[in-house]
C-alpha positions in Angstrom: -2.0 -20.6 -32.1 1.5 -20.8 -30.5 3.6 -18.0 -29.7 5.4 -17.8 -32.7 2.3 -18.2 -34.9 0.9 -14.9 -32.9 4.4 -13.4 -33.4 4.5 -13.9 -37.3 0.6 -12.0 -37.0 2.1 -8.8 -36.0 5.4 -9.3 -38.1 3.0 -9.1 -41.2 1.6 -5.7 -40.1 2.9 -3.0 -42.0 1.8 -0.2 -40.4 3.2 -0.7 -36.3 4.3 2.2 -35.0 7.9 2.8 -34.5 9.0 1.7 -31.2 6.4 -1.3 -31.6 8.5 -2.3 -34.3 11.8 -2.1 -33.5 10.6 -4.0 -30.2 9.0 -6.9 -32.7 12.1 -7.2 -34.5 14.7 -7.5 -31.7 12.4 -10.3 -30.1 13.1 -12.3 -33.7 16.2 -14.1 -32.7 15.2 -14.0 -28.4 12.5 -17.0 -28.3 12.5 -16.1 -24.1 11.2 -12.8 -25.0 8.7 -13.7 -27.8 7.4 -15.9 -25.4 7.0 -13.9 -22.7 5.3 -11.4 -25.1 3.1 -13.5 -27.1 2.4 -16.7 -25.0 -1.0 -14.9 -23.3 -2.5 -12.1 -23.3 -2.3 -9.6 -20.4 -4.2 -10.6 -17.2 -7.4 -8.6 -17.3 -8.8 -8.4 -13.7 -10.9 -6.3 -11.2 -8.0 -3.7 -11.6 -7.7 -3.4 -15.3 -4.2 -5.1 -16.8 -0.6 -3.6 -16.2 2.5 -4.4 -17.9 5.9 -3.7 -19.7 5.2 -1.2 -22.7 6.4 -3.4 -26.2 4.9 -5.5 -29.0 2.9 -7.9 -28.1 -0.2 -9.7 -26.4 1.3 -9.6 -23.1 2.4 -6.0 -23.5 0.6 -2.5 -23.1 0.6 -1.0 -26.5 -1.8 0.9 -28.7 -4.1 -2.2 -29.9 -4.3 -4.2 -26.4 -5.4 -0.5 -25.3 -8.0 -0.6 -28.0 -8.9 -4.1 -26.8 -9.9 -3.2 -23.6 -12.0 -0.4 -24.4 -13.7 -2.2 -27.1 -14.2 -4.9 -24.3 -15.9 -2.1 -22.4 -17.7 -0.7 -25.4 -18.8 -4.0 -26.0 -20.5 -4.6 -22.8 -22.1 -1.2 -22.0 -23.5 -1.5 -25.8 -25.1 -4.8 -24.3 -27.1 -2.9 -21.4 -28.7 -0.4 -24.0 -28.4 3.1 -25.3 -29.0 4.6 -21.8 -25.8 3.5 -20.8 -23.5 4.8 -23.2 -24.8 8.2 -23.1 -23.6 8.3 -19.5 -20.3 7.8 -20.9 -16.7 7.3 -19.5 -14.0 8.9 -17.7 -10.6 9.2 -19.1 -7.5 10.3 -17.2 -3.8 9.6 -17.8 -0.5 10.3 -15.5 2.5 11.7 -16.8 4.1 7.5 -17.8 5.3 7.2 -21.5 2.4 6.9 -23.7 -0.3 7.3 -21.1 -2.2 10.7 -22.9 -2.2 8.4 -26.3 -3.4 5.8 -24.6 -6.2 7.8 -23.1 -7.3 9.2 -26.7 -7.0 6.0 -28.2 -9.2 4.6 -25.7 -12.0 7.6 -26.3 -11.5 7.0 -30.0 -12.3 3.2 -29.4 -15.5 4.1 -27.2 -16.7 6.9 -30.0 -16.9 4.6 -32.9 -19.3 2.1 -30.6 -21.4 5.4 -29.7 -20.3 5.9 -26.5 -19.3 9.4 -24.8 -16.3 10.0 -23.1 -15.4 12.8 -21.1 -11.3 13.1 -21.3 -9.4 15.2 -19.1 -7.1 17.8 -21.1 -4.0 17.2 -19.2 -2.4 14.6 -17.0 -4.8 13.8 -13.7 -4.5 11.9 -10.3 -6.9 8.2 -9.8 -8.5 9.8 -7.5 -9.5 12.8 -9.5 -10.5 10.2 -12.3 -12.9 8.6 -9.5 -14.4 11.4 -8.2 -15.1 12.8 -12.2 -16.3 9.3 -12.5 -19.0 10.1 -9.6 -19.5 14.1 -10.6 -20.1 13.5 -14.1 -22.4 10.5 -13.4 -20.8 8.4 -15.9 -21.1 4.5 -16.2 -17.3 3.9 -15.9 -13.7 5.7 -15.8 -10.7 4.7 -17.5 -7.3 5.9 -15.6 -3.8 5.6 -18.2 -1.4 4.8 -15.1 0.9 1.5 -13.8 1.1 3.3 -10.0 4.4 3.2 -8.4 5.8 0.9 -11.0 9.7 1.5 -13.1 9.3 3.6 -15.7 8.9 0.4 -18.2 5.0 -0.2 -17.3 1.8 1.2 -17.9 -1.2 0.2 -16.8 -5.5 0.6 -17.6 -7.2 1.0 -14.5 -11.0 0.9 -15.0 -13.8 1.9 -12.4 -17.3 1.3 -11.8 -20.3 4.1 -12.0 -19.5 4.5 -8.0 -15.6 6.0 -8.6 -14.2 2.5 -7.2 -13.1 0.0 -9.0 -15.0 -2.6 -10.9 -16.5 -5.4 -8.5 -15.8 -9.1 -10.0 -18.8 -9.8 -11.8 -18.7 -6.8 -14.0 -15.1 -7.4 -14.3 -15.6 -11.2 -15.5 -18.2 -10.0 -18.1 -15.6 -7.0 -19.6 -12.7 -9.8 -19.7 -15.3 -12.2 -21.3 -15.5 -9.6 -24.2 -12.2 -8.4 -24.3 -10.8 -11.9 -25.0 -13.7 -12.2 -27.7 -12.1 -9.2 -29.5 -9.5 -11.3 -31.5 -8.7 -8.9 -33.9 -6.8 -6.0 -32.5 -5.4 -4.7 -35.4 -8.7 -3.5 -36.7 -10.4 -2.1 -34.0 -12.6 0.9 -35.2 -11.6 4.0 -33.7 -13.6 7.0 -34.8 -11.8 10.6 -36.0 -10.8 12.8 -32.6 -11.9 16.0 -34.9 -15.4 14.3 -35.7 -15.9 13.1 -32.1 -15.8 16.7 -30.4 -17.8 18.0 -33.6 -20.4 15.6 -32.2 -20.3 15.9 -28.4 -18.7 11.9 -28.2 -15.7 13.0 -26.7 -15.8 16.3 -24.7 -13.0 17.9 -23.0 -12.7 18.1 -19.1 -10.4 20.0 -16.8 -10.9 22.9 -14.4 -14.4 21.9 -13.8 -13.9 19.2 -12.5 -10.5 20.8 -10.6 -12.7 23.1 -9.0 -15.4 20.8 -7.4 -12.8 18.3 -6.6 -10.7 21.0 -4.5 -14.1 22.1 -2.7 -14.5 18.8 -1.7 -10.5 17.7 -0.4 -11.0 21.2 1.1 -13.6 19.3 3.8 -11.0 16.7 4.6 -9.5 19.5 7.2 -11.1 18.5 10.8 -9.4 22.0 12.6 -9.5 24.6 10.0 -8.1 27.3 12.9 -5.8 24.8 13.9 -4.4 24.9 10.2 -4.5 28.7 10.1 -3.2 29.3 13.2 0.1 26.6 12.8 0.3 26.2 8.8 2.0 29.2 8.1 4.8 28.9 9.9 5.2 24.9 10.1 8.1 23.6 7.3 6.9 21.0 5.0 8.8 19.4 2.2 6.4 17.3 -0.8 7.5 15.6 -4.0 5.0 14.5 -6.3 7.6 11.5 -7.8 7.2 13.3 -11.0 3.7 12.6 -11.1 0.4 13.9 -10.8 -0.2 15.0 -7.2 2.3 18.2 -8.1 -1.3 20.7 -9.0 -3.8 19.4 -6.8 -1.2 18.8 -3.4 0.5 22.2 -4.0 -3.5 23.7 -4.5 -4.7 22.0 -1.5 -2.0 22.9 0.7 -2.4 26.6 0.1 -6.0 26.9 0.4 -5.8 25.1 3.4 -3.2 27.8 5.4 -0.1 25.3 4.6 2.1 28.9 3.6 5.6 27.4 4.0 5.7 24.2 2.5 8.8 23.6 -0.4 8.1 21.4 -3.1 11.4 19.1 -4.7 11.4 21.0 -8.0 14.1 18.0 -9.6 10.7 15.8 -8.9 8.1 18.4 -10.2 8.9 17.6 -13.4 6.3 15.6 -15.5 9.2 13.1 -16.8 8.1 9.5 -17.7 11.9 8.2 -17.1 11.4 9.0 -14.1 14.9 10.3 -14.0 15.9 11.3 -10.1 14.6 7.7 -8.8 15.0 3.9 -10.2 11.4 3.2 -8.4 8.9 6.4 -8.1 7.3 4.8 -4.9 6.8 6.3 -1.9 7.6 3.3 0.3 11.5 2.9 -0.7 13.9 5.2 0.8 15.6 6.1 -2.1 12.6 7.8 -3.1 13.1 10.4 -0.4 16.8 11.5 -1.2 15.9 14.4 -2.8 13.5 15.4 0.0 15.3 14.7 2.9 18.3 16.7 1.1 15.9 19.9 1.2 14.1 18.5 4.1 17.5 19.1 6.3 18.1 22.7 4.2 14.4 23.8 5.0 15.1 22.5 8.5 11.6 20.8 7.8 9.1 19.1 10.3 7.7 16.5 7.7 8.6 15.2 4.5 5.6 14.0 2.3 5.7 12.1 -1.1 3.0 10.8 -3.7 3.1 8.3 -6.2 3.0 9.1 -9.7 -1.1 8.8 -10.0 -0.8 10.3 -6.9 -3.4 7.6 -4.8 -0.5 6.3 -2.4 1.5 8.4 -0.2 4.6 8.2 1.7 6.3 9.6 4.9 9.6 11.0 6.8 10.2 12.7 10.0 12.7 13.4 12.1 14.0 11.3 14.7 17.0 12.0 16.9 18.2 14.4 13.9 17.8 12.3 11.1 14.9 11.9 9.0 12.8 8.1 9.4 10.7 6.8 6.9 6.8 5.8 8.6 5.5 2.4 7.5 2.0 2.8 5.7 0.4 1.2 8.9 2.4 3.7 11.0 0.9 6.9 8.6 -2.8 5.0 8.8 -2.7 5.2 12.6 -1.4 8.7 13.0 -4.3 9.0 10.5 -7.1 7.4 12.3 -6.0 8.5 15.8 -6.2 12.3 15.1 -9.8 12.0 13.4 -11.4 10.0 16.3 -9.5 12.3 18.8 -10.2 15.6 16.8 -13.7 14.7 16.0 -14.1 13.5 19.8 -12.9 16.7 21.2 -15.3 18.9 18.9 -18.4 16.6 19.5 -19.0 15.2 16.1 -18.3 11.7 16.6 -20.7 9.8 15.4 -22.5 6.9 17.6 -21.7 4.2 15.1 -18.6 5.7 13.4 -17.0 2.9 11.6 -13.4 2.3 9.9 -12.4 -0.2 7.4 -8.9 -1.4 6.8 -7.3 -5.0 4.7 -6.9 -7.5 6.7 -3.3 -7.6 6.0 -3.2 -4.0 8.0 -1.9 -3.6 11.2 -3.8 -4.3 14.6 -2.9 -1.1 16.0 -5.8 0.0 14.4 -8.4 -2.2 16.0 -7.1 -1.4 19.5 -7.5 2.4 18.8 -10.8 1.8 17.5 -11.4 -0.1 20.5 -10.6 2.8 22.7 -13.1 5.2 20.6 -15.8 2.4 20.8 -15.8 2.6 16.9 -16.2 -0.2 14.9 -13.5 -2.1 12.5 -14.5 -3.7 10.1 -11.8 -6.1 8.5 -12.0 -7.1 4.4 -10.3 -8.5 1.5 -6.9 -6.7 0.4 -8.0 -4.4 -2.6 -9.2 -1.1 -1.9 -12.7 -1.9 -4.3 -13.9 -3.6 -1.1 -13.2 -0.6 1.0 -15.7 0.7 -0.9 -17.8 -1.7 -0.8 -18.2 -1.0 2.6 -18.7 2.3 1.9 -21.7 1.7 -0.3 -22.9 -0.6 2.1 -23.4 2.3 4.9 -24.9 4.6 2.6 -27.6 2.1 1.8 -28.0 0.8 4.7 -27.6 3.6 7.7 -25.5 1.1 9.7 -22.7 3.0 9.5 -20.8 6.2 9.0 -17.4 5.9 7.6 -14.8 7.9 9.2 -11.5 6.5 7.5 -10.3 3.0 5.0 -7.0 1.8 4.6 -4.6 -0.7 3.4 -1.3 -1.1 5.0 0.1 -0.6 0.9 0.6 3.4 1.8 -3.2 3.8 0.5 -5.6 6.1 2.8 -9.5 7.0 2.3 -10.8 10.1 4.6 -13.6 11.1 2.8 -16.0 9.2 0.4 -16.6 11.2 -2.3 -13.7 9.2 -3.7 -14.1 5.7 -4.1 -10.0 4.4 -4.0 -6.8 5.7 -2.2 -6.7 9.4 -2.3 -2.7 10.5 -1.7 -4.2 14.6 -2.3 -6.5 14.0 0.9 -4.3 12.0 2.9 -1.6 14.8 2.1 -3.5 17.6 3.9 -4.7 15.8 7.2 -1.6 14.1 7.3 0.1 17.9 7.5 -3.2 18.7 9.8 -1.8 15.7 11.6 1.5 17.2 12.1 0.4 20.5 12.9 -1.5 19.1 15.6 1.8 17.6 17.1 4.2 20.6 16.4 1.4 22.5 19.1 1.9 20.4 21.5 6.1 20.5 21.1 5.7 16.8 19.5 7.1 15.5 15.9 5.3 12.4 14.6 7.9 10.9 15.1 7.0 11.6 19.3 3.3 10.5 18.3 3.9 6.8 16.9 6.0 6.7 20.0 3.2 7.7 22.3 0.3 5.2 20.3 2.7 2.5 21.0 3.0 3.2 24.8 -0.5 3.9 24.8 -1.3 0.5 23.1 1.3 -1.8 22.6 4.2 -2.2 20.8 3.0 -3.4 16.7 5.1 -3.6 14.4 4.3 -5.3 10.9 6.7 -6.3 7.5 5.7 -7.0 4.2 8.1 -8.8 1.7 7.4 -10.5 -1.3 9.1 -13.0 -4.3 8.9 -12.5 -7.7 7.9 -14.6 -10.5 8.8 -13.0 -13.6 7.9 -14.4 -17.5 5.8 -16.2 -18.7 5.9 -19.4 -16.5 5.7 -16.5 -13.7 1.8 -17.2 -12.8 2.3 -21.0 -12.6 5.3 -20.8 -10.0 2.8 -18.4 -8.3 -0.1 -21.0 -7.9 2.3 -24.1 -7.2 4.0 -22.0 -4.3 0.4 -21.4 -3.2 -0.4 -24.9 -3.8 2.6 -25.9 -1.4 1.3 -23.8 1.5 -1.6 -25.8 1.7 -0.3 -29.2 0.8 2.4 -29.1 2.8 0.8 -27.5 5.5 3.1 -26.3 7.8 2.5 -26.4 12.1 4.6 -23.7 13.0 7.1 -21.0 12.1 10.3 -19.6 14.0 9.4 -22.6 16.6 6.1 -21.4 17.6 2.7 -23.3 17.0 0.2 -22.1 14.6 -3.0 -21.8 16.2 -5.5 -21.7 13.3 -5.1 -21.0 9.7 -7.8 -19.1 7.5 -8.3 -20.5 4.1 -10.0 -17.8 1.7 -10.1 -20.3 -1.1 -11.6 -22.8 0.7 -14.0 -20.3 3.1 -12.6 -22.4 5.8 -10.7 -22.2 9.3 -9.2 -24.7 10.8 -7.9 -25.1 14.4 -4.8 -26.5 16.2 -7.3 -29.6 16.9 -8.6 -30.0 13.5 -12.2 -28.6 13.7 -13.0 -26.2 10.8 -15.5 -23.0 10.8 -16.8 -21.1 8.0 -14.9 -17.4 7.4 -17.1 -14.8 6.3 -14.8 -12.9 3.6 -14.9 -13.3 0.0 -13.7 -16.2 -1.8 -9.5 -15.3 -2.8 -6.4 -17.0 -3.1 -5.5 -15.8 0.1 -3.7 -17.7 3.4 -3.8 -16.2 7.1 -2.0 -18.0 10.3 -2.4 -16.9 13.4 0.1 -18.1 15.8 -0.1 -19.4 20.1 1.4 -16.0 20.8 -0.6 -13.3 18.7 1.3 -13.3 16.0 -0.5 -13.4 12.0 1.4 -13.9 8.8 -0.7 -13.8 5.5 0.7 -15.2 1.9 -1.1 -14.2 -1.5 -0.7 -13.4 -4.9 -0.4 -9.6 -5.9 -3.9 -8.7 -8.1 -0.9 -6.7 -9.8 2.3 -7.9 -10.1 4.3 -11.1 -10.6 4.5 -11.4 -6.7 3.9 -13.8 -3.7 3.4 -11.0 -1.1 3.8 -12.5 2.6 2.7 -10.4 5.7 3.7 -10.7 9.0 1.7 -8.8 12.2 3.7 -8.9 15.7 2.6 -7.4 18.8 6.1 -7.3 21.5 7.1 -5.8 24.4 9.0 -3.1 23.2 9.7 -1.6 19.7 12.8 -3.9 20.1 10.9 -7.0 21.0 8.5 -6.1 18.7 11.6 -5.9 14.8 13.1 -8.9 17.0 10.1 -11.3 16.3 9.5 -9.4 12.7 13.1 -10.4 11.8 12.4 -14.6 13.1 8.9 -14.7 11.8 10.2 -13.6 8.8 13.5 -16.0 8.4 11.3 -19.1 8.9 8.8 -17.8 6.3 11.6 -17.4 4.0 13.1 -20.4 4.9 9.6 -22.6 4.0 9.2 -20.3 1.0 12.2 -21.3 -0.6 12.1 -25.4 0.8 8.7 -25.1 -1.3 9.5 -24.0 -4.5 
């Protein structure tokens, strides 16, 4: 069917909900919009789908909700009875729609047989993941589009090891998902009915409790924290989001007496009304906090995204507070556990840390200096914890930290994706460590660059929006490689690392096989250290370009960000 003939499907049903129908009838005279909303479904992939709430295919709603779940039901109904008594994990964030969404989907799992386990108020991802692992369930289901405008939602699923779902499970889901071609008659059992019956149970404190005990090991210098967390000044804003309970919890059981929350952003409000993008990487994000920051006269500004798994930075620099990069927080990160776990003797002899390959090499020459290994992989934090897995299995390993250079941090395992409530407390840890030593962070980034170079790293991106989004998308990729450029800013590219392909190939022309999974994914490295990457976002209608630069000086260094990134732009464009 055409868009219009899926349109007229939905116009016919009498029983939409409100908003779902005033949505439908002011696409009737917009053919742009009823395209965009009924041309194809939403992209299911190793993440779970994410999009603009409204009518439609390409839309989260109530019955492409129900879709998904039945996808899941679907599948774990294929591996046996077993399965589905292990159940699923259900969390939601504080986005429009996001608790519905949640019931809808243990409604959809109850009438296939399957147990769901569904927390009673809003929860962070990595809360979700770690129930995912406590509980001993099959799957988890996290309600949540991340850092997005208040317009999205998103369905995040995870595997039975808290991270999310691997490719081969997640081609199997979508394979039943799309089979489900009905979604206004999806069977959804009776909420009453299900509790009656032990299908859908309630979750909360429980799981609060054991999840707390656990963030609680994240600390590597408890005395430290006693001794300087009372008296240090720290500012947090959970973004209107999640991390408000579990941050503020964590902070005060840790010793962290003197922190001040932004109470205009400890409001659960899905308009997301103080901020036009609740993510922790813009600026604008940290008004609010840097306005109390300079009342408090406070060392370190933190904020969290609204499912609290990414977390942002500010300190202050020559009286004025400076946003860190998420490769800047990730190093402070990585260089205080080696150092602190050094110093105490509980380093292990093959300690291991695992970052994207998009991340910043300022964390392979600290590793270097530990003797600990780094272990590159593809961008998505699922093959973080791969790795993770991998070590357990194996011995080969032990996992000390994982990041991506997206503000997302791992400390401790017994989450399996980016954990903003853990990388909250070390980071203050972090801090505390400093403001002992009469140093801000601000003084410590500076010190890791003297100590091992000057790196400096940007990540921009263009969007693709509608419908014809994804095939603008592919032909830029397309032009990369066809076009195949030699250099950039007037410097020779040395070798360029095809993840489609599995291939490198070399200034003369000779290839090698790469060793990473297969992904639409291209790295140059250029004659004088430089690295740029280009791929598609698993998430969003973006092109996201990366560019690594190693200078002489933190001067040198933005100076060559700035050129790298005006020829990439420049191609970009030429090739569209």
């Amino acid at each position: 069917m055409g868009y219009d003939d899926t349109y007229a499907v939905w116009a016919k049903q009498t029983n939409l909900p409100e908003e779902l129908a005033k949505d439908l009838a002011a696409q009737k005279d917009d053919a742009e919009a009823r395209e965009d909303a009924f041309a194809v479904p939403m992209s299911f992939g190793t993440a779970g789908m994410r999009g603009v709430y409204g009518a439609g295919i390409n839309r989260m709603n109530i019955y492409t909700v129900a879709q998904a779940t039945a996808g899941l039901a679907r599948y774990m109904n294929e591996l046996g009875a077993a399965t589905c008594a292990r159940g699923v994990a259900i969390s939601f964030d504080s986005r429009h729609n996001s608790e519905l969404f949640a019931h809808v989907s243990a409604h959809v799992l109850g009438a296939a047989g399957i147990k769901s386990y569904v927390f009673d108020a809003l929860r962070p991802t990595p809360e979700l993941s770690f129930a995912v692992r406590e509980l001993h369930a099959f799957a988890g289901i996290m309600i949540t589009a991340s850092h997005n405008p208040k317009q999205y939602n998103g369905y995040k699923l995870y595997g039975e090891d808290g991270g999310q779902l691997p490719p081969e499970a997640s081609d199997k889901i979508t394979e039943y998902v799309r089979a489900v071609t009905d979604i206004f008659n999806i069977a959804q059992a009776d909420e009453t009915e299900l509790r009656a019956s032990g299908l859908m149970q309630l979750i909360g404190e429980d799981i609060d409790a054991a999840y707390l005990d656990a963030v609680a090991t994240v600390t590597v210098n408890p005395e430290l924290v006693r001794r300087v967390g009372k008296t240090m000044k720290l500012v947090y804003s959970p973004l209107h989001g999640t991390g408000k309970v579990p941050v503020m919890r964590a902070l005060q059981h840790a010793g962290f007496a003197n922190f001040a929350m932004v109470r205009q952003q400890a409001i659960y409000d899905p308009e997301f009304s103080t901020v036009t993008h609740p993510n922790p990487e813009f600026k604008e994000a940290f008004d609010l906090a840097i306005k109390l920051g300079r009342e408090q006269d406070a060392d370190l500004l933190i904020a969290t995204d609204p499912d609290a798994d990414r977390l942002g930075a500010a300190v202050r620099k020559d009286g004025e507070y400076h946003l860190l990069t998420g490769n800047q927080i990730a190093s402070l990160l990585l260089h205080y556990i080696l150092e602190a776990n050094k110093q105490a003797g509980t380093l292990p002899a093959n300690a291991a840390v695992v970052k994207s390959f998009v991340s910043t090499e300022l964390a392979d020459a600290i590793c270097k200096d530990y003797g600990v290994a780094m272990i590159n992989v593809e961008t998505g934090f699922k093959f973080i914890g791969d790795q993770i897995a991998h070590y357990e299995t194996t011995g080969d390993h032990t996992f000390m930290f994982g990041f991506e250079e997206s503000y997302g941090y791992l400390i401790k395992p017994f989450v399996r994706d980016k954990d903003a409530v853990q990388s909250t407390l070390l980071l203050a840890e972090v801090a505390a460590y400093y403001q002992e030593r009469g140093m801000t962070l601000a003084d410590a980034i500076d010190a890791l660059y003297q100590r091992y170079g000057y790196y400096a790293e940007q990540t921009t991106s263009l969007e693709f929006a509608g419908v014809t989004g994804p095939k603008k998308m592919a032909a830029l990729m397309v032009a990369f490689r066809e076009e195949a450029p030699t250099e950039f800013a007037g410097v020779k590219i040395a070798r360029v690392e095809d993840y489609l392909t599995q291939q490198a190939q070399l200034e003369d022309g000779t290839t090698t096989a790469i060793t990473l999974p297969k992904a639409n994914v291209l790295k140059y490295y250029m004659e004088d250290g430089t690295w740029i990457a280009i791929r598609p976002s698993g998430t969003e209608p973006k092109v996201k370009f990366y560019i690594g630069v190693q200078g002489k000086s933190d001067a040198d260094a933005q100076a060559k960000l700035h050129q790298y990134a005006t020829a990439l732009n420049t191609f970009a464009e030429s090739a569209e």
